[in-house]
C-alpha positions in Angstrom: -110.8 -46.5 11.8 -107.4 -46.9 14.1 -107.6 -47.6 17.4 -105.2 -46.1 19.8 -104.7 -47.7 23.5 -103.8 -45.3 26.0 -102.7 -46.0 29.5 -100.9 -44.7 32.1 -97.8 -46.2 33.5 -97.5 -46.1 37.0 -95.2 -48.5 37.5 -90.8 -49.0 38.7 -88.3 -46.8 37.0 -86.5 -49.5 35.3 -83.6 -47.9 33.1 -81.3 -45.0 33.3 -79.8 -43.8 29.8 -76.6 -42.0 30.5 -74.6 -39.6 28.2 -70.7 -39.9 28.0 -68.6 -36.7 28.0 -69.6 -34.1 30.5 -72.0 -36.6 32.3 -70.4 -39.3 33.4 -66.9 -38.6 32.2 -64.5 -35.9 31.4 -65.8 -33.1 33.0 -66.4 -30.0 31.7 -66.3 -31.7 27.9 -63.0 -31.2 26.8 -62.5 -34.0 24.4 -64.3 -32.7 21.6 -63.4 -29.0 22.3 -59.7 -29.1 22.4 -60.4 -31.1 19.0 -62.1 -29.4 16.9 -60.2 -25.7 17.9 -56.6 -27.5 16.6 -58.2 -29.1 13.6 -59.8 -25.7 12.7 -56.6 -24.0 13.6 -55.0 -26.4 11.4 -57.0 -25.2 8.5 -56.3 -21.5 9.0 -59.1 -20.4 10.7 -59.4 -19.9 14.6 -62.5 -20.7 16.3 -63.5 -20.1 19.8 -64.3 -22.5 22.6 -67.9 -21.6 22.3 -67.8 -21.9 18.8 -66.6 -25.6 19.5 -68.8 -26.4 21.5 -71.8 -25.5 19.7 -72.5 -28.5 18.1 -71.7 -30.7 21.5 -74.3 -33.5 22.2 -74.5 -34.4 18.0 -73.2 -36.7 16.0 -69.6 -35.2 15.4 -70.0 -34.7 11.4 -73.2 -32.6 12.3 -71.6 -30.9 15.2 -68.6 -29.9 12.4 -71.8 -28.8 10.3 -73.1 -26.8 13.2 -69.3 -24.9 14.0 -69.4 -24.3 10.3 -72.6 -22.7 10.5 -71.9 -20.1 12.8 -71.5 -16.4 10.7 -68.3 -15.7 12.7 -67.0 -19.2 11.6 -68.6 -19.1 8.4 -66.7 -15.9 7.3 -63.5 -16.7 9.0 -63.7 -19.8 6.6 -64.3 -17.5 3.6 -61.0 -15.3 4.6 -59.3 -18.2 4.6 -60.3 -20.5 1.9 -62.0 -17.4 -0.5 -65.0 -19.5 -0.3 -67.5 -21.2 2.1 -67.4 -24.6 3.3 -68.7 -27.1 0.9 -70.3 -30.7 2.0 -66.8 -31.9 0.1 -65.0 -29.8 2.7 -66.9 -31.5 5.9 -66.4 -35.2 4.6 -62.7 -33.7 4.8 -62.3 -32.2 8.3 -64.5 -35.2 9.3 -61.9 -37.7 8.1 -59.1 -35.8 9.9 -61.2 -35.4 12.8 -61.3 -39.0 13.7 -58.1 -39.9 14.0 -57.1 -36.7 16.2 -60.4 -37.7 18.7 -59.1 -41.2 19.0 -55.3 -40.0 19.9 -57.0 -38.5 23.1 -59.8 -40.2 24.0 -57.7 -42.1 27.0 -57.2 -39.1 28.2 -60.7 -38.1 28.9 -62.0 -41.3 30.6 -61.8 -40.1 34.0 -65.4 -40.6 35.6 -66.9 -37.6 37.0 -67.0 -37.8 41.2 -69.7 -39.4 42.4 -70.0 -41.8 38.9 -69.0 -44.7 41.3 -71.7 -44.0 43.9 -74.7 -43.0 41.8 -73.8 -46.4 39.4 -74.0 -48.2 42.8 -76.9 -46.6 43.9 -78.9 -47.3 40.4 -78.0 -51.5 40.6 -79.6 -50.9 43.9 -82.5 -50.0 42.5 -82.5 -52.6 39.8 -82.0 -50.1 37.1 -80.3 -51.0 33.7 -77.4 -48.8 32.7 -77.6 -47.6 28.8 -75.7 -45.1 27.7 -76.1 -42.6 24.3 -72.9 -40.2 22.7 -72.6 -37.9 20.1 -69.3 -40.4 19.5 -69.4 -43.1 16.6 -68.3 -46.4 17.7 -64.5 -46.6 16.6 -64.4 -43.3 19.6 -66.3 -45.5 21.5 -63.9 -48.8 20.8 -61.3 -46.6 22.3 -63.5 -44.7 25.4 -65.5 -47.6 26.4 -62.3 -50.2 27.4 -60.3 -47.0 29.4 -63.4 -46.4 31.5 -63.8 -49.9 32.6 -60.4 -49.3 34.1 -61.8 -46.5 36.1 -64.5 -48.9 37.2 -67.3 -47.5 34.9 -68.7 -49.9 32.3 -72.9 -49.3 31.6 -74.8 -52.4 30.2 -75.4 -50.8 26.8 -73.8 -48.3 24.4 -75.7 -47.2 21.2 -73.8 -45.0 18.8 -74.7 -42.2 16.1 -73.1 -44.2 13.1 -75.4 -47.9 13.9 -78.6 -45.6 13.9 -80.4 -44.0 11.1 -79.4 -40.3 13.1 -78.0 -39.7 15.6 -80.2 -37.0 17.9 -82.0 -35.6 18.8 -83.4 -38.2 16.8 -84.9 -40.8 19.3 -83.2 -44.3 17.5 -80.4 -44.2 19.8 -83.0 -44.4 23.0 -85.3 -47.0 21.1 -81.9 -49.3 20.7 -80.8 -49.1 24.0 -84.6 -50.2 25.2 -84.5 -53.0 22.4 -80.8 -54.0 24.0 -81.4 -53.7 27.4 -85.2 -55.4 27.0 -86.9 -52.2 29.2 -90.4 -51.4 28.0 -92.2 -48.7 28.4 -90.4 -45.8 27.3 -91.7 -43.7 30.3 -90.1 -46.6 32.7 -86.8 -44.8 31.3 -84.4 -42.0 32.7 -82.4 -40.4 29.9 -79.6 -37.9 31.5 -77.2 -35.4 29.7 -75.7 -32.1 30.0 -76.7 -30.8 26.1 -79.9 -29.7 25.0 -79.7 -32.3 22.2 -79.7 -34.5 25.3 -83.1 -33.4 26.4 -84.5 -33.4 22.8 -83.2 -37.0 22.6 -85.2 -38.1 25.6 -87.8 -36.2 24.9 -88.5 -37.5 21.7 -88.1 -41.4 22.7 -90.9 -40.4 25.4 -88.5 -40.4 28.1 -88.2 -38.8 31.3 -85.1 -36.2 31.1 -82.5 -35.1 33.5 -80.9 -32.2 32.8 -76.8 -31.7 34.3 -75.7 -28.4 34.9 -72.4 -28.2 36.0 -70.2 -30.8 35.3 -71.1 -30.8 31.1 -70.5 -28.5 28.0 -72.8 -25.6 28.7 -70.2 -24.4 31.5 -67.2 -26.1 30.0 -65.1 -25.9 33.4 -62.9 -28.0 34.3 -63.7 -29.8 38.3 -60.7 -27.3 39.5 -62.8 -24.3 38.1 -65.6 -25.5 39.0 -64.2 -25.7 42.4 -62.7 -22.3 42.7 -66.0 -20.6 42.1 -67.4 -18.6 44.7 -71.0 -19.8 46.2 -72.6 -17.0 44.1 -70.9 -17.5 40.9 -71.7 -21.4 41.4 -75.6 -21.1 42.1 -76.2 -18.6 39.2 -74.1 -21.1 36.8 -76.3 -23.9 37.8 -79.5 -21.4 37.8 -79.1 -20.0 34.4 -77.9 -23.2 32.9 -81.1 -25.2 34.9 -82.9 -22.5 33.4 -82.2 -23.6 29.6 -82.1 -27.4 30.4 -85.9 -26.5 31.9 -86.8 -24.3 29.0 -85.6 -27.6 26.4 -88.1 -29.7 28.5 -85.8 -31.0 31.5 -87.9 -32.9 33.9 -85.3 -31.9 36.8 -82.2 -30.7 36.3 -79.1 -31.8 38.7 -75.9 -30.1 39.3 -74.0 -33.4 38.3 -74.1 -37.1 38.4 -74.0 -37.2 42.2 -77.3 -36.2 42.3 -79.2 -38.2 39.9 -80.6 -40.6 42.9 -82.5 -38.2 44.2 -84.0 -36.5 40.7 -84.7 -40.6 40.2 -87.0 -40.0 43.9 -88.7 -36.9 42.2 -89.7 -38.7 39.1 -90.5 -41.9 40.5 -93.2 -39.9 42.9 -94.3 -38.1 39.9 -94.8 -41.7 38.2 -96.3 -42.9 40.9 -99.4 -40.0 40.5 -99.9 -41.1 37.2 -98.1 -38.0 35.5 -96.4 -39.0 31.9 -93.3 -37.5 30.9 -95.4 -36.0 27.6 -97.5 -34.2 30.1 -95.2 -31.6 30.1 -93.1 -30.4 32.9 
């Protein structure tokens, strides 16, 4: 008969796992988006920005899987091609993808305001910095070296393509703990603005933040953002909260500015003995 040892952990956070685009760079997500809507327009078949960015948070082959999926994508295709997408068709689009992310990756490697602060405010803390992308590691090669010139460089990046999957598989969080020598999983933060976020965490038995604003599920730029009104700005964050909650968010932020605090919150929750399994 097995025997299983449970306890509970009540000690110091000791990592935060970030996500890239729409987390701690490139607000609003646009990287991917822009992307995938001239690579599909390239192919005859226009695809909206939601339709983009349906897929956002995975491994980019499965996020072309996941556009390609979606009926009014799926028949546009058939128009088009007088037949649906095979698997030989994806290896395709993915092979043309790559080389149109990396040509703009640069571009999109301005850090999100308050990056600098809350990067401070975690070494404060004594936190490892991991990170997890839906990017393979020739994007990263490119992303990683024009963010340290913005002054943002984590202590570990795990990619989709050195993993088994990428997530919400959990092999991605297990690496970065392995890499960055933090054990146990419920010591660790994992942060994103997808719901394939959450599941990641989630899944590594992690506690989850949730970001609201700044990531793919608003898709606005900082200057949108901006010229919302109070109203329209609390009910983004309140029905986009409201989904990061509903995927199993432990707290959900409005950006990267406020992670510090949703840190406090856990940390006080840790300290009462809860477990991020116990639900939320």
């Amino acid at each position: 008969m097995a025997t299983i040892f449970l306890h509970s952990y009540r000690g110091p956070l000791k990592a935060a796992i970030l996500d890239w685009a729409g987390t701690t760079v490139d607000y609003g997500s646009f990287a991917p988006t822009a992307v995938f809507i001239r690579l599909f327009e390239e192919e005859g078949v226009a695809i909206s920005a939601e339709d983009a960015r349906s897929g956002m948070g995975l491994m980019k082959k499965d996020h072309l899987r996941t556009i390609l999926s979606r009926p009014a994508v799926a028949q546009a295709w058939q128009s088009a091609h007088g037949r649906p997408a095979s698997a030989e068709d994806i290896d395709r689009l993915f092979e043309r993808f790559v080389p149109m992310q990396l040509s703009v990756l640069e571009m999109y490697a301005d850090p999100i305001p308050g990056l600098a602060t809350t990067i401070e405010n975690l070494r404060d803390r004594h936190l490892r910095i991991g990170s997890t992308t839906g990017y393979t590691r020739p994007m990263m090669d490119v992303l990683l070296p024009a963010a340290k010139k913005r002054g943002y460089s984590p202590d570990c990046v795990v990619c989709p393509d050195e993993m088994p999957a990428g997530r919400p598989f959990p092999w991605m969080c297990y690496q970065n703990a392995i890499q960055l020598e933090v054990f146990p999983m419920e010591a660790m933060v994992k942060v994103g603005d997808t719901l394939v976020d959450i599941e990641e965490g989630l899944n590594a038995g992690m506690w989850t933040v949730g970001v609201s604003l700044t990531g793919n599920m608003l898709g606005l730029s900082e200057r949108q953002v901006q010229a919302l009104t109070g109203q329209e700005r609390e009910e983004a964050a309140r029905r986009i909260g409201a989904q990061l909650t509903r995927a199993g968010a432990h707290v959900v932020i409005e950006g990267i500015w406020d992670l510090p605090a949703a840190l406090d919150q856990i940390q006080t929750r840790l300290d009462h003995g809860e477990h991020p399994r116990h639900g939320t």
